[in-house]
BABATOR-334251 format. One record per residue (C-alpha): residue number from 1; residue in three letters; chain; z negated, y, x. Coordinates in nm, 3 decimals. Layout:
BABATOR-334251
@i=NUM&aa=ALA&ch=A&up=Z&north=Y&east=X;
...
//
This chain:
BABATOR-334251
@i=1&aa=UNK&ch=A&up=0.131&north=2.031&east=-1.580;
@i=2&aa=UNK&ch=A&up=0.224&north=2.105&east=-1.217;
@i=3&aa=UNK&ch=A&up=0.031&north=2.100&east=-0.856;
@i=4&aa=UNK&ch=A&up=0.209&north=2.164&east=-0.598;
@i=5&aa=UNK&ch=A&up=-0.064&north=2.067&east=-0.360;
@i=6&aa=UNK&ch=A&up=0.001&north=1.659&east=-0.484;
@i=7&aa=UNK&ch=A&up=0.120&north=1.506&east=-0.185;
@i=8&aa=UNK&ch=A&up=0.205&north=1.133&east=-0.312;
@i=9&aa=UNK&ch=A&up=0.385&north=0.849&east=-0.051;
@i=10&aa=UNK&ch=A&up=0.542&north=0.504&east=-0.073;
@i=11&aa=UNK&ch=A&up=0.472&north=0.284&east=0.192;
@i=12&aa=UNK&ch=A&up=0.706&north=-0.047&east=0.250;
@i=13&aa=UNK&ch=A&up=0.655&north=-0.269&east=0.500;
@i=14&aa=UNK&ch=A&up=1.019&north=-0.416&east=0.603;
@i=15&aa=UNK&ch=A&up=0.900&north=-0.738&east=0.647;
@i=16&aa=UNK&ch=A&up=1.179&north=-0.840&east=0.364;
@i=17&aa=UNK&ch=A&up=1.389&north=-0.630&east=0.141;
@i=18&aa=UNK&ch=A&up=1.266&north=-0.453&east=-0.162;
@i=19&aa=UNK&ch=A&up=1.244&north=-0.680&east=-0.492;
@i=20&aa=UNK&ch=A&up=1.213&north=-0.599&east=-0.827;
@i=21&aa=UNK&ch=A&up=0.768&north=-0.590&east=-0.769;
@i=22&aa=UNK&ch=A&up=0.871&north=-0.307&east=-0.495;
@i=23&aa=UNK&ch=A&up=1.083&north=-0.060&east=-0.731;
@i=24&aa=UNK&ch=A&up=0.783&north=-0.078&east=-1.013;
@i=25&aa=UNK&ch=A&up=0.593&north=0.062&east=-0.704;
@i=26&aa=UNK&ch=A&up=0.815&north=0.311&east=-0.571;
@i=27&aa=UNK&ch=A&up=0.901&north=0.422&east=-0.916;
@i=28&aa=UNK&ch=A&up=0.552&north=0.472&east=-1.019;
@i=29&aa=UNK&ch=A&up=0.475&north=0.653&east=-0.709;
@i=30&aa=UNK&ch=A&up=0.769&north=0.934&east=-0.746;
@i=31&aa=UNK&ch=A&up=0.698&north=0.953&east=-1.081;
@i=32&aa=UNK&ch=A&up=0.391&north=1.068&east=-1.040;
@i=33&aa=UNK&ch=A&up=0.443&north=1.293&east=-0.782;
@i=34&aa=UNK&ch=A&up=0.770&north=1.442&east=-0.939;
@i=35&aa=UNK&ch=A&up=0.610&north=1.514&east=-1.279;
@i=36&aa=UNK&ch=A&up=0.389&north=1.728&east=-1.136;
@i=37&aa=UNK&ch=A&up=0.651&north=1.904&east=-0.897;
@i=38&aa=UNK&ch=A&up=0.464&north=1.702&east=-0.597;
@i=39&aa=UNK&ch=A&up=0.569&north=1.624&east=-0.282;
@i=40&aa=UNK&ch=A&up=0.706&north=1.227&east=-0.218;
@i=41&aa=UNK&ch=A&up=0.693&north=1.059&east=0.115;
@i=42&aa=UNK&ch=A&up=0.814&north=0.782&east=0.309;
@i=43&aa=UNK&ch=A&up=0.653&north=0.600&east=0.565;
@i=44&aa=UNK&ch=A&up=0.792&north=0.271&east=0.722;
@i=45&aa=UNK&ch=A&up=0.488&north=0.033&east=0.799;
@i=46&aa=UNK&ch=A&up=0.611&north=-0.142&east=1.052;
@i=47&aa=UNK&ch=A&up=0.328&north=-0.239&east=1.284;
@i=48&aa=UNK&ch=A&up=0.374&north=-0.577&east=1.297;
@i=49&aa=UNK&ch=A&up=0.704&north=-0.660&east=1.448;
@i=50&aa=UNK&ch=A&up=0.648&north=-0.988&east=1.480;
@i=51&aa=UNK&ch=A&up=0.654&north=-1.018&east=1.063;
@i=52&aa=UNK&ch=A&up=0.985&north=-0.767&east=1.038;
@i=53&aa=UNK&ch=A&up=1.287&north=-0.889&east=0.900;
@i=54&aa=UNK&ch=A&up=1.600&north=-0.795&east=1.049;
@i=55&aa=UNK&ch=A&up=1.747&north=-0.510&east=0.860;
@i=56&aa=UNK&ch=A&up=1.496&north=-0.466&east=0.680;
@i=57&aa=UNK&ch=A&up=1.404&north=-0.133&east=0.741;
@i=58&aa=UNK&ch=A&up=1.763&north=-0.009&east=0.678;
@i=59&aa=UNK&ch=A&up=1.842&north=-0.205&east=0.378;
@i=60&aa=UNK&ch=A&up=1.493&north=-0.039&east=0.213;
@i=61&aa=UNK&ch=A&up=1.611&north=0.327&east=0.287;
@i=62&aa=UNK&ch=A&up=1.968&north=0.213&east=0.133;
@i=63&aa=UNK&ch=A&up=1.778&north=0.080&east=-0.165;
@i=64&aa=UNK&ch=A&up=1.563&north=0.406&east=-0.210;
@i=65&aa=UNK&ch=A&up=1.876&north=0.640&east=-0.201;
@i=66&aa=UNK&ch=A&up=2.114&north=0.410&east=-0.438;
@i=67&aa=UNK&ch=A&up=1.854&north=0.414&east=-0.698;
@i=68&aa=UNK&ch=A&up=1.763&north=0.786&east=-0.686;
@i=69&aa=UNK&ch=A&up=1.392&north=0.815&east=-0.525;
@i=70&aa=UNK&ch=A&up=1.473&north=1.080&east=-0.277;
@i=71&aa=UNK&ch=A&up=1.192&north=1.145&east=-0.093;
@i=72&aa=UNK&ch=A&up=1.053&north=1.472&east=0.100;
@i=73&aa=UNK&ch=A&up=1.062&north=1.550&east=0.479;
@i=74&aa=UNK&ch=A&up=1.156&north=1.348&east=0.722;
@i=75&aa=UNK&ch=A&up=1.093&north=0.879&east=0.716;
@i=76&aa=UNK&ch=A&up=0.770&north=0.870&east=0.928;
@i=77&aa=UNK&ch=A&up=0.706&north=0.509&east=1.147;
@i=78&aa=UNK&ch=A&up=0.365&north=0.373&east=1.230;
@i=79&aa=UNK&ch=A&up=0.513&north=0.228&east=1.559;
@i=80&aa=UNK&ch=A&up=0.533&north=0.585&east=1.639;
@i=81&aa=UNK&ch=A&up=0.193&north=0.684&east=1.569;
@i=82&aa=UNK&ch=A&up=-0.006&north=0.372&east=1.861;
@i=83&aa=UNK&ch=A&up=-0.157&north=0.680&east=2.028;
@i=84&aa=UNK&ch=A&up=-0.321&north=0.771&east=1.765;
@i=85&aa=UNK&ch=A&up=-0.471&north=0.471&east=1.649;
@i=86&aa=UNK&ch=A&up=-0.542&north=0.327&east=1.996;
@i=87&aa=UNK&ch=A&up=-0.783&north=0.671&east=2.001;
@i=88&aa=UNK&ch=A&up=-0.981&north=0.623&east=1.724;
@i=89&aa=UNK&ch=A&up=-0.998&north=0.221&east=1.829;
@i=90&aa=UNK&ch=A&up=-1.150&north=0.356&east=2.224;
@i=91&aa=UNK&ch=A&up=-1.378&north=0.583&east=2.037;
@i=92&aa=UNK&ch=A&up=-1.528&north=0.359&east=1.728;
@i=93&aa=UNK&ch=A&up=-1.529&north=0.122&east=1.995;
@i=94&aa=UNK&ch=A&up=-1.720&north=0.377&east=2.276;
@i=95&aa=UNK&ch=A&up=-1.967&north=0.446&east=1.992;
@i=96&aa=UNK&ch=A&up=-2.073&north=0.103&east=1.920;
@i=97&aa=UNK&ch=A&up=-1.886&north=0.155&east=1.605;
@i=98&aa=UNK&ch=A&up=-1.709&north=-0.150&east=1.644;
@i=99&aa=UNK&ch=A&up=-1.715&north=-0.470&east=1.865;
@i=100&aa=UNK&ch=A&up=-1.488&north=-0.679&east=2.044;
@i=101&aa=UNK&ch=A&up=-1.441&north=-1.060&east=1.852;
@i=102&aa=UNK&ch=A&up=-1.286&north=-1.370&east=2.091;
@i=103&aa=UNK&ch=A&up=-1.320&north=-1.599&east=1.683;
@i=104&aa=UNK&ch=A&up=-1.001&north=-1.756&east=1.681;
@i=105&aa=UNK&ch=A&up=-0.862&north=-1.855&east=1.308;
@i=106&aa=UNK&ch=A&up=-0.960&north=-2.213&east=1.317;
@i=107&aa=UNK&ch=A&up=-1.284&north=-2.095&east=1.380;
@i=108&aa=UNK&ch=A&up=-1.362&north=-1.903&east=1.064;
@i=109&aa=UNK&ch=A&up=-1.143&north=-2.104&east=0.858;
@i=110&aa=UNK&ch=A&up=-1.521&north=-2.206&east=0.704;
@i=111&aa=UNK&ch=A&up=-1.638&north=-1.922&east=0.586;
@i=112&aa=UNK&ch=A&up=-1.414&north=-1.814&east=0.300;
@i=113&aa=UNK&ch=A&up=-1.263&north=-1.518&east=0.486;
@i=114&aa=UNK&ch=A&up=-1.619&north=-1.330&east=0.535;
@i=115&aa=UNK&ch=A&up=-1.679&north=-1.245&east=0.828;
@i=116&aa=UNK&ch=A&up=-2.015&north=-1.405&east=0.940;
@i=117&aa=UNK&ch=A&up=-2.073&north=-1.147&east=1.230;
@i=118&aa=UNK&ch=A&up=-2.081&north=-1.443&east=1.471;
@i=119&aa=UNK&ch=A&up=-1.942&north=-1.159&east=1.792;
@i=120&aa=UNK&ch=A&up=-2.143&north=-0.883&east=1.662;
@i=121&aa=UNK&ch=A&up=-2.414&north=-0.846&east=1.946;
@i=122&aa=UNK&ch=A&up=-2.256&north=-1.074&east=2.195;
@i=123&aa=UNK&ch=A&up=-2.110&north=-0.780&east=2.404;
@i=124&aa=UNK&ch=A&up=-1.736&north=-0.859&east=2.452;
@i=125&aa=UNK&ch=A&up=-1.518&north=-0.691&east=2.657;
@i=126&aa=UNK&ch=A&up=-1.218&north=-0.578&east=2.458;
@i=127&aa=UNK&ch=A&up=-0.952&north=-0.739&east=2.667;
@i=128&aa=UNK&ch=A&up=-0.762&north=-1.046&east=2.506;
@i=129&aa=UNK&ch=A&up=-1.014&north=-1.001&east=2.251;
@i=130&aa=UNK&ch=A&up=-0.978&north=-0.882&east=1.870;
@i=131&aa=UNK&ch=A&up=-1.157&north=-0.530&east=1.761;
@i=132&aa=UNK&ch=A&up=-1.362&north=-0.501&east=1.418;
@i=133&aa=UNK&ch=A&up=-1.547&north=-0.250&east=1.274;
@i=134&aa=UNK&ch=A&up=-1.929&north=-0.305&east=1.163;
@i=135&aa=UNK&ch=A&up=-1.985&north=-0.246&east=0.814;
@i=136&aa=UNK&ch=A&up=-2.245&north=-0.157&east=0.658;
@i=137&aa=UNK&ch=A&up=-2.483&north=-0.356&east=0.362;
@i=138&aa=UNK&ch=A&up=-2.388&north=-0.127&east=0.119;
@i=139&aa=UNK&ch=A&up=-2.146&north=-0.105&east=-0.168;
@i=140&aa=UNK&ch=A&up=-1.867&north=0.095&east=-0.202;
@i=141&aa=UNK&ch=A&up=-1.656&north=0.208&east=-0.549;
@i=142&aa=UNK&ch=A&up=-1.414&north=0.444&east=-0.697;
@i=143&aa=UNK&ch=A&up=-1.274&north=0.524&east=-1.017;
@i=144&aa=UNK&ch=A&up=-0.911&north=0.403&east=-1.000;
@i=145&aa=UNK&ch=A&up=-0.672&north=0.587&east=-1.245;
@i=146&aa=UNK&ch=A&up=-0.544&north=0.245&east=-1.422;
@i=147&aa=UNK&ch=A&up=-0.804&north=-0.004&east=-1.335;
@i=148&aa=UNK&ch=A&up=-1.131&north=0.215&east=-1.379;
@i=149&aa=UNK&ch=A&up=-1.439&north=0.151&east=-1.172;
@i=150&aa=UNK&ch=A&up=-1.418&north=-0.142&east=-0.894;
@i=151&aa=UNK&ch=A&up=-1.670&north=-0.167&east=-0.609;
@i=152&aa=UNK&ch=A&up=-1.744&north=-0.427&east=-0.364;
@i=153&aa=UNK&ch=A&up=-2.002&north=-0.506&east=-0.140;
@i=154&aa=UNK&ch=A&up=-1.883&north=-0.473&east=0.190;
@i=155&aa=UNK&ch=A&up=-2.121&north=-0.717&east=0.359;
@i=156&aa=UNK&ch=A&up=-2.125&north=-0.968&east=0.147;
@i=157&aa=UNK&ch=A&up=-1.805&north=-0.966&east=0.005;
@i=158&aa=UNK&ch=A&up=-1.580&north=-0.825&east=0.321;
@i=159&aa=UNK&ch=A&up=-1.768&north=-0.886&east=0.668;
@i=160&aa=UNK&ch=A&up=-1.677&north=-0.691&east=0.969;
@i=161&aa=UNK&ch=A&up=-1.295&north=-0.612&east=0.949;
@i=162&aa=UNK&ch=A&up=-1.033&north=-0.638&east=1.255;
@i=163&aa=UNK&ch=A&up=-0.894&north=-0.274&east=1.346;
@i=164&aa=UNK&ch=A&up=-0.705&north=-0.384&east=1.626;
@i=165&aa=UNK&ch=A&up=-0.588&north=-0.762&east=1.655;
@i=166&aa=UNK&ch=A&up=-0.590&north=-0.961&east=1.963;
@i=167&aa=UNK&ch=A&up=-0.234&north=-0.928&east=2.066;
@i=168&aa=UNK&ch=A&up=-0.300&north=-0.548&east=2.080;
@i=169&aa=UNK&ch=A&up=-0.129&north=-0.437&east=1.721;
@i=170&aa=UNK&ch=A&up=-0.334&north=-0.262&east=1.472;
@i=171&aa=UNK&ch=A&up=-0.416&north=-0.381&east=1.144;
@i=172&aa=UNK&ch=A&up=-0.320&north=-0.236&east=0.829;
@i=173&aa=UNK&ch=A&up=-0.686&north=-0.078&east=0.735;
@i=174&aa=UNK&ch=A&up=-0.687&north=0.113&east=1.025;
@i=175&aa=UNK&ch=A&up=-0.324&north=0.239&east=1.013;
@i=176&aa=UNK&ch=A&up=-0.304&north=0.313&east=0.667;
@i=177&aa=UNK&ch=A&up=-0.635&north=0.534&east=0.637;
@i=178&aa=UNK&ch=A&up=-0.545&north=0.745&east=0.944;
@i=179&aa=UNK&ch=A&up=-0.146&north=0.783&east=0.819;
@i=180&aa=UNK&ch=A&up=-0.261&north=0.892&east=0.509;
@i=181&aa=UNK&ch=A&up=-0.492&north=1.155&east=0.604;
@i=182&aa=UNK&ch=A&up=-0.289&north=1.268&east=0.892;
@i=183&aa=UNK&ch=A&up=-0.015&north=1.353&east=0.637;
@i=184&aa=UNK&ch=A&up=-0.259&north=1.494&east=0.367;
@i=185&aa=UNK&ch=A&up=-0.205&north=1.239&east=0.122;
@i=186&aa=UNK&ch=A&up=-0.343&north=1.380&east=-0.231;
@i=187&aa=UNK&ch=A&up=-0.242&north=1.052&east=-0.440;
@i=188&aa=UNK&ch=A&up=-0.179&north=0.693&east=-0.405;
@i=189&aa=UNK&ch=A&up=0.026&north=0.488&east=-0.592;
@i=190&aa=UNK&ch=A&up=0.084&north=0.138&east=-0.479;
@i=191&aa=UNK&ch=A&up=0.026&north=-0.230&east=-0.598;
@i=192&aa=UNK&ch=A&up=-0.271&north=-0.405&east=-0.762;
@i=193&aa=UNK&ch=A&up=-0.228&north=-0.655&east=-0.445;
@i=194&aa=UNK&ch=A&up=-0.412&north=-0.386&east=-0.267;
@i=195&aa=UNK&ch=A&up=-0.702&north=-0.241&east=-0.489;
@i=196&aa=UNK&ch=A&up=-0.983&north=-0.470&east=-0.357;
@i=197&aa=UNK&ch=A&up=-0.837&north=-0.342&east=0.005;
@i=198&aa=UNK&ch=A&up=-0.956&north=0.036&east=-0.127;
@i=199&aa=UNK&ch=A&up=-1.329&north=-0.013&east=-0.042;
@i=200&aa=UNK&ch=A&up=-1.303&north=-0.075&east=0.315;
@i=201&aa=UNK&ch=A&up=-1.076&north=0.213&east=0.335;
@i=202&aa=UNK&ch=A&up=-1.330&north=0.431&east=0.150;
@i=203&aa=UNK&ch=A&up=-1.522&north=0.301&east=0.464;
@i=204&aa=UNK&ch=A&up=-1.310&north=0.355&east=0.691;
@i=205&aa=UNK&ch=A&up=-1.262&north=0.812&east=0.539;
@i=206&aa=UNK&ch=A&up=-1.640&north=0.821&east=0.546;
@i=207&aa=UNK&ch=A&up=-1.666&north=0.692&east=0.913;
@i=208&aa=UNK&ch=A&up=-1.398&north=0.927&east=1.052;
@i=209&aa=UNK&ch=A&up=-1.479&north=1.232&east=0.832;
@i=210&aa=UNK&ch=A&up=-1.116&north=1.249&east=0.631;
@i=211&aa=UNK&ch=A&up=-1.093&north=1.333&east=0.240;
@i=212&aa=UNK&ch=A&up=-1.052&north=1.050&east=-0.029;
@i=213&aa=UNK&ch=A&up=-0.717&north=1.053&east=-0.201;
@i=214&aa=UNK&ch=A&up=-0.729&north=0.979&east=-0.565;
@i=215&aa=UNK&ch=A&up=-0.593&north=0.579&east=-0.619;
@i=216&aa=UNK&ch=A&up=-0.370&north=0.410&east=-0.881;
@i=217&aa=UNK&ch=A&up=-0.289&north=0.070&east=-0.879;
@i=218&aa=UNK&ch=A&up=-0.033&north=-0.049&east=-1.077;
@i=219&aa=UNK&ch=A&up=0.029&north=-0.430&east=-1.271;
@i=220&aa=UNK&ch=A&up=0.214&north=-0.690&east=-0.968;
@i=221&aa=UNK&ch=A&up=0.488&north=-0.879&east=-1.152;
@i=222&aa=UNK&ch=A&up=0.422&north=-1.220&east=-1.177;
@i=223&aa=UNK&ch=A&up=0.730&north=-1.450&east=-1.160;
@i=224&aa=UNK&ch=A&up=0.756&north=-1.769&east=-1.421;
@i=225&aa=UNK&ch=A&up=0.675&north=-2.012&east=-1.155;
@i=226&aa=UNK&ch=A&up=0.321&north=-1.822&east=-1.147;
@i=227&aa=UNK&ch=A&up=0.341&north=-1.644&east=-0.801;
@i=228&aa=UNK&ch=A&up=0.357&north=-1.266&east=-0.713;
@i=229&aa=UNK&ch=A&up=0.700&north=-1.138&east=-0.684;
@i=230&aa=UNK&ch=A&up=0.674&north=-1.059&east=-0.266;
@i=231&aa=UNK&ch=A&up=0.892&north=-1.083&east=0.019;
@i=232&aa=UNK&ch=A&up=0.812&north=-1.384&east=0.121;
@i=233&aa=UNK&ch=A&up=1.050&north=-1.491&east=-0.110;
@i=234&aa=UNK&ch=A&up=1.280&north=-1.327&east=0.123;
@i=235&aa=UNK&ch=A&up=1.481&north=-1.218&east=-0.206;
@i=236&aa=UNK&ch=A&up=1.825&north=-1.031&east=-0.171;
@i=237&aa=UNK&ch=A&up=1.827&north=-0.644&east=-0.197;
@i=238&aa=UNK&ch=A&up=1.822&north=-0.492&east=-0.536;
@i=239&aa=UNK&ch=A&up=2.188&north=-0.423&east=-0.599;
@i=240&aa=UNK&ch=A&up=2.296&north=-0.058&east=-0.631;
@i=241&aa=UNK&ch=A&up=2.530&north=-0.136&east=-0.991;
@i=242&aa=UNK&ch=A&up=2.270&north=-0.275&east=-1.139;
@i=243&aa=UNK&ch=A&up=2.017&north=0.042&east=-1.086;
@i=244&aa=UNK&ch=A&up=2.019&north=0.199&east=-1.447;
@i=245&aa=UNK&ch=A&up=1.895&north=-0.137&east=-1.610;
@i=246&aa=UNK&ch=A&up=1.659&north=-0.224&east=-1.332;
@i=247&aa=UNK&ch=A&up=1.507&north=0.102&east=-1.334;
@i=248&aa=UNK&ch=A&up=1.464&north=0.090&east=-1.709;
@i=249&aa=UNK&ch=A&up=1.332&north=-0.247&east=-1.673;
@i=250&aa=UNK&ch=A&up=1.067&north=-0.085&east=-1.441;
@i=251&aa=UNK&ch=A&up=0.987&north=0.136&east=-1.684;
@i=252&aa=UNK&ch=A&up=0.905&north=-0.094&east=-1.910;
@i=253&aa=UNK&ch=A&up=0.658&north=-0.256&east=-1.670;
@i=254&aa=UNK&ch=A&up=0.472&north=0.061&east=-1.634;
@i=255&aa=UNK&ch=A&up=0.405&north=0.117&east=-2.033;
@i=256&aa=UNK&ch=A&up=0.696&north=0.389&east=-2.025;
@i=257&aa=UNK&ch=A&up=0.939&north=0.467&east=-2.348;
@i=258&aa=UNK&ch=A&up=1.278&north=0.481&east=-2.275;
@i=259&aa=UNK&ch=A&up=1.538&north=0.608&east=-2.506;
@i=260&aa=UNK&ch=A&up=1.800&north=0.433&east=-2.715;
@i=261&aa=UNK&ch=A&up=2.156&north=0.413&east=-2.498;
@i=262&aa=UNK&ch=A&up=1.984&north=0.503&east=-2.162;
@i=263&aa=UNK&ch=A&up=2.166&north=0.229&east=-2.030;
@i=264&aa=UNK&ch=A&up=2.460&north=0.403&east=-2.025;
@i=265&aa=UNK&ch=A&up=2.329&north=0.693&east=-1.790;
@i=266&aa=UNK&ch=A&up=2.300&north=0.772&east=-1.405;
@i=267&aa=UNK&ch=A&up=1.997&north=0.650&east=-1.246;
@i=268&aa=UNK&ch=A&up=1.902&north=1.023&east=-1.206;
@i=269&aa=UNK&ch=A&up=1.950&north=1.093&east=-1.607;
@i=270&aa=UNK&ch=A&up=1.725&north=0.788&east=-1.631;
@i=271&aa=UNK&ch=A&up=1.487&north=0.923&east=-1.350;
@i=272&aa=UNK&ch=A&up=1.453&north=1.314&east=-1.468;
@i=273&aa=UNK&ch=A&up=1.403&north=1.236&east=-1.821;
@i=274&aa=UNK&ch=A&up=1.131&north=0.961&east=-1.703;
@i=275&aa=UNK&ch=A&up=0.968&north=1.225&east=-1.477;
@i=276&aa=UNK&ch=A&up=0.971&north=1.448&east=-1.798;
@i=277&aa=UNK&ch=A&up=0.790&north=1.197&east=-2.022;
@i=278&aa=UNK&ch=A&up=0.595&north=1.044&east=-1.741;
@i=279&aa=UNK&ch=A&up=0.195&north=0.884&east=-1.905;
@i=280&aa=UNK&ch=A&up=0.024&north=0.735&east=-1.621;
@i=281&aa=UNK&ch=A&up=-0.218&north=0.634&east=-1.900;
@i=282&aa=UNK&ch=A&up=0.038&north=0.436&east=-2.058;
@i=283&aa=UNK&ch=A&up=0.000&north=0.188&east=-1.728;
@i=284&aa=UNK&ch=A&up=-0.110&north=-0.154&east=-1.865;
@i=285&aa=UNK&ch=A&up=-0.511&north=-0.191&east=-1.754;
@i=286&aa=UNK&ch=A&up=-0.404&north=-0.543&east=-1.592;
@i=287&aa=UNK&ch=A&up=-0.340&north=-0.674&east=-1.251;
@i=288&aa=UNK&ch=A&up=-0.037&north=-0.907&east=-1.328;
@i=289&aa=UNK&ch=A&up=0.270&north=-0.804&east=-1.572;
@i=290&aa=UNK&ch=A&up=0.479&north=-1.167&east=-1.649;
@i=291&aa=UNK&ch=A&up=0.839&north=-1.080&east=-1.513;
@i=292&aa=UNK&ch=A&up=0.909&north=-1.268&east=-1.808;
@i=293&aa=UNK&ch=A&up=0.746&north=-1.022&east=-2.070;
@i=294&aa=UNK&ch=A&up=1.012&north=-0.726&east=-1.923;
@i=295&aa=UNK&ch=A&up=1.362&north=-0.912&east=-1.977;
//
């Protein structure tokens, strides 16, 4: 099967190098796009400075290219896109679409992480002040390709959301909905970290008027110790000799066959014939893989 009109994208934020959880991403991503004869893109999150690791960025893009995932077009940046979101912030905002909120951390530290609405009709001014959408009592669901149905109630599960924080940099929800749409993502591909983050984005394309790309989330590798393999770890980049077996490993974490003596081959053998056989229904129905299960 081909479509031409898939438009797929990985998304790293270089706030560490990628690990081992990162290329199960990334592979499953191109994959899917290149077994189709998609389109893959590549856009560097990296609206939060403060978080970024130095080198990150350029370590990732080395990473990519030593392990064959070629992507299409040109790397985009979200620190060049701040027009754009501070637009849709003004307007949202000018629309009484979403409030200013002084909370500080310690204040909501109580409430579990829902937002209890305590700025909601208070009238802010958006100066020194953080900016969250108003969400509505309602529940909100898709059909994920891997995980099936998951909904949430946005109320009472979510609260009002920040768009824009209150040193000024916009928040992932925001960022990520717009980028996506802007660039006519078809397809995403991405961790299982980020499924229950899906509804408020479904929010987020109704609000603004933008299409619904279909969503796959894939099994996070859990390391022995219990813990998601992440950056914080602030692990060492994947090394480039050791791409054929970590690439097959990968494969295995995504329900994929490999052949006997693969091992031997380029990382592009290993890729093309992947892309050849790729099963997206193979994918594990689970939101943690043991890194233990794949050695």
């Amino acid at each position: 099967m081909t479509d031409s009109r898939y438009i797929g994208r990985f998304a790293p934020t270089p706030s560490g190098f990628l690990h081992f959880g990162s290329l199960v991403a990334a592979l499953a991503s191109w994959l899917d796009a290149r077994a189709v004869g998609g389109r893959w893109l590549l856009r560097m999150e990296d609206i939060d400075p403060p978080r970024e690791a130095p080198g990150a960025q350029a370590a990732i893009l080395k990473t990519l290219e030593s392990y064959g995932l070629e992507w299409d077009g040109e790397v985009v940046y979200q620190h060049d896109r701040h027009a754009a979101y501070a637009e849709v912030v003004e307007r949202l905002f000018r629309q009484g679409l979403a409030y200013a909120c002084t909370c500080s951390r310690k204040q909501l530290e109580a409430y579990g992480g829902i937002y209890p609405g305590l700025c909601r009709n208070l009238g802010h001014s958006p100066e020194d002040a953080a900016i969250r959408i108003r969400v509505p009592e309602l529940t909100y669901g898709f059909d994920d390709r891997v995980q099936g149905h998951f909904q949430q109630h946005l109320g009472r599960e979510v609260g009002d959301f920040v768009i824009r924080r209150r040193d000024n940099l916009y928040a992932y929800q925001l960022a990520v909905v717009l980028d996506d749409a802007w660039q006519g993502v078809t397809d995403i591909v991405r961790g299982a970290d980020l499924l229950d983050n899906t509804p408020r984005q479904l929010y987020l394309q109704e609000l603004l008027g933008l299409s619904q790309p279909r969503y796959l989330h894939v099994p996070l590798i859990i390391q022995p110790d219990g813990h998601k393999l992440g950056k914080t770890y602030r692990s060492a980049p994947l090394p480039a000799e050791q791409a054929t077996p970590l690439i097959l490993r990968a494969l295995r974490a995504l329900g994929q066959s490999t052949e006997v003596g693969m091992l031997e081959a380029r990382p592009d053998e290993v890729l093309a014939h992947a892309a050849r056989h790729w099963n997206a229904h193979a994918i594990a129905q689970r939101l943690t893989v043991p890194e233990a299960d794949l050695h």
